[in-house]
KEVO-421230 format. One record per residue (C-alpha): residue number from 1; residue in three letters; x, y, z. Coordinates in nm, 2 decimals. Layout:
<sites>
+-----+---------+--------+--------+--------+
| num | residuo |      x |      y |      z |
+-----+---------+--------+--------+--------+
| NUM |     ALA |      X |      Y |      Z |
...
+-----+---------+--------+--------+--------+
</sites>
This chain:
<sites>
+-----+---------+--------+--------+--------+
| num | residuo |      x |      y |      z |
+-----+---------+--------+--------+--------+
|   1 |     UNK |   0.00 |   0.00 |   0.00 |
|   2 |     UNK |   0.13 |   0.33 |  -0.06 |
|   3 |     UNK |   0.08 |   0.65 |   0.20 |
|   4 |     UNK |   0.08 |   1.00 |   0.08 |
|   5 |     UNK |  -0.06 |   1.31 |   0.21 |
|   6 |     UNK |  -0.37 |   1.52 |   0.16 |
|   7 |     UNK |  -0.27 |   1.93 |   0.20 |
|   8 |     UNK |  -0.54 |   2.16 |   0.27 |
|   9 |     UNK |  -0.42 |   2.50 |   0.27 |
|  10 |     UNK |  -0.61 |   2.81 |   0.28 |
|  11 |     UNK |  -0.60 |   3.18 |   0.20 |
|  12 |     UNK |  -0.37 |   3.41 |   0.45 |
|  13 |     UNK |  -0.45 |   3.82 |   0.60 |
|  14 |     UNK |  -0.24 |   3.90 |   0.32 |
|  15 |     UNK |  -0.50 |   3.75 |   0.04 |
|  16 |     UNK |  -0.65 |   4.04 |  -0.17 |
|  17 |     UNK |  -0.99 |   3.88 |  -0.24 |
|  18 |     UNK |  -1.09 |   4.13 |  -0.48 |
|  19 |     UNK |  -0.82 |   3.98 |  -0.72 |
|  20 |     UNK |  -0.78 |   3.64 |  -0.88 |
|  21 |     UNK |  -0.57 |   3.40 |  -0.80 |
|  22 |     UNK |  -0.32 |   3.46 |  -1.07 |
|  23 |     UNK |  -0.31 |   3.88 |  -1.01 |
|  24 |     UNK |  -0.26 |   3.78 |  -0.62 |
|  25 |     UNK |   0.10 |   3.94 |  -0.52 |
|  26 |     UNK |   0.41 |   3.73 |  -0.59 |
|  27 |     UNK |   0.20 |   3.56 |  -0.83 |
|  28 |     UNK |   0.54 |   3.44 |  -1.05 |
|  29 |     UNK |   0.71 |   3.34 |  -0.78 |
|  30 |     UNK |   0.45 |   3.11 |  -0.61 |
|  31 |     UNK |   0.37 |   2.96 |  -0.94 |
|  32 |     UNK |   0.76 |   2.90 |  -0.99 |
|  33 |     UNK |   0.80 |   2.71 |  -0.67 |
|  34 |     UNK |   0.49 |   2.53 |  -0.71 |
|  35 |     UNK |   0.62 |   2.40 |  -1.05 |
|  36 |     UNK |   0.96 |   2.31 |  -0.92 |
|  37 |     UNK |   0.77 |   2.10 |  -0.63 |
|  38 |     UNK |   0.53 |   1.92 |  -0.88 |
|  39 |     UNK |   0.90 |   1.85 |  -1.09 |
|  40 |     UNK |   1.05 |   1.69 |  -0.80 |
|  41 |     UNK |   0.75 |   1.47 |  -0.67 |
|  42 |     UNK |   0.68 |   1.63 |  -0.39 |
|  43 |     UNK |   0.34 |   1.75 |  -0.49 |
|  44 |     UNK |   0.14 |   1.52 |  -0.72 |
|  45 |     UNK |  -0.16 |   1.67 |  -0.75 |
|  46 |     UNK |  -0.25 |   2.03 |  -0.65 |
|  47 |     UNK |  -0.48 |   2.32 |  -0.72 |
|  48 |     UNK |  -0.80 |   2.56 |  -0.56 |
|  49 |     UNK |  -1.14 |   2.37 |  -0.48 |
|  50 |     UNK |  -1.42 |   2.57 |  -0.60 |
|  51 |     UNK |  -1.61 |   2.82 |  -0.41 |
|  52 |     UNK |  -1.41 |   2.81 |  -0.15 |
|  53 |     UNK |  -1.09 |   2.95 |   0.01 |
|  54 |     UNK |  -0.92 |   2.65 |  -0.01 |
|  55 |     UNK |  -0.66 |   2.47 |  -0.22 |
|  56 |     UNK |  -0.59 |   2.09 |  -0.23 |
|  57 |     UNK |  -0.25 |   1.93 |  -0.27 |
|  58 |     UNK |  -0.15 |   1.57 |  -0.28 |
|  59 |     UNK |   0.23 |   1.52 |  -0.14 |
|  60 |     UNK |   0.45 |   1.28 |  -0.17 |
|  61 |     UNK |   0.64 |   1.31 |   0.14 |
|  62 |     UNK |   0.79 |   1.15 |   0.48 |
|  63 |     UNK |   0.60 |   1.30 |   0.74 |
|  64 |     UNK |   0.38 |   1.62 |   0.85 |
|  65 |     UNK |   0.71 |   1.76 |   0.94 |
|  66 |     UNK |   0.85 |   1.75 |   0.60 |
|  67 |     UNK |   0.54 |   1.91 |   0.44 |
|  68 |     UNK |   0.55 |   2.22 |   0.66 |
|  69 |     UNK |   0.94 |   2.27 |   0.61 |
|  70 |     UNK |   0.92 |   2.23 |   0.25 |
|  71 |     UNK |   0.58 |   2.43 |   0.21 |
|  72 |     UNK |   0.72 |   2.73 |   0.45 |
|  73 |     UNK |   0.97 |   2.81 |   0.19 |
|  74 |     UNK |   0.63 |   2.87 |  -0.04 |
|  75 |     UNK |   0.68 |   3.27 |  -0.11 |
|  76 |     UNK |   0.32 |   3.26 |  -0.03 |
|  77 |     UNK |   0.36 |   3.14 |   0.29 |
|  78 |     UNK |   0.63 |   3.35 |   0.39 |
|  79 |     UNK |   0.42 |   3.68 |   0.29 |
|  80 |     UNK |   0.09 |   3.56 |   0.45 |
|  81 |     UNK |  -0.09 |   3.48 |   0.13 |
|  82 |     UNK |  -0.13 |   3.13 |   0.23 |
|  83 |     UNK |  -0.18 |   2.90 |   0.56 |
|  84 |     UNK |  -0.11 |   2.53 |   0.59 |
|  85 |     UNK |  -0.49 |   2.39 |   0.75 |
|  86 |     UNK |  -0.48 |   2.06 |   0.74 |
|  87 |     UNK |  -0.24 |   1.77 |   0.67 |
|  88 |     UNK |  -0.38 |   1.39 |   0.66 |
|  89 |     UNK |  -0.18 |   1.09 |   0.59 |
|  90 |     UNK |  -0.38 |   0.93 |   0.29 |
|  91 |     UNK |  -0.33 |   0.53 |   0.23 |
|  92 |     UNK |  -0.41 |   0.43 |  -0.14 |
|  93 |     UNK |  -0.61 |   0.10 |  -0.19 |
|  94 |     UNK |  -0.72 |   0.19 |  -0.56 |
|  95 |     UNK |  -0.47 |   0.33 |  -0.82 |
|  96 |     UNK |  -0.59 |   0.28 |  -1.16 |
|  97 |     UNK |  -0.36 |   0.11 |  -1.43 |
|  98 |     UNK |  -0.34 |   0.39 |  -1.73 |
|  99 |     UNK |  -0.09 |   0.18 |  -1.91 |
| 100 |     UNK |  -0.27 |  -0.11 |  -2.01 |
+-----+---------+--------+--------+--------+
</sites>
């Protein structure tokens, strides 16, 4: 069986809600380190869940520990744009085969 983790994290103070997520502050460099954690496996699957404040990222990692390290080096975490809120180990039983 194979563990990995389910990342909710939500919008910070520094959030302007009156923009969208791409015109948010710091906007290039978020995306940037986003991109270089989906490169490296860390994060599998990520992105907002509609009407809500909330974004949703799988992770590939050791522990809860290893999740907030890595994600406090976010440049959106740093400025207050975004908040770790929950982190849940996640064991998969059902992975479908795409290669057949």
């Amino acid at each position: 069986m194979k563990q990995l983790f389910v990342v909710t994290r939500t919008r910070g103070r520094a959030w302007d809600a009156s923009k969208p997520m791409n015109q948010q502050e710091q906007w290039t460099d978020h995306a940037a380190f986003m991109n270089r954690l989906a490169t490296d496996g860390f994060v599998l699957l990520g992105g907002p869940l509609s009407d809500t404040d909330d974004f949703l990222l799988i992770v590939d990692a050791a522990d809860a520990n290893e999740i907030n390290a890595t994600l406090a080096r976010d440049p959106w975490t740093q400025s207050g744009m975004l908040k770790v809120k929950d982190i849940q180990p996640w064991t998969i039983l059902l992975e479908a085969n795409k290669e057949a």
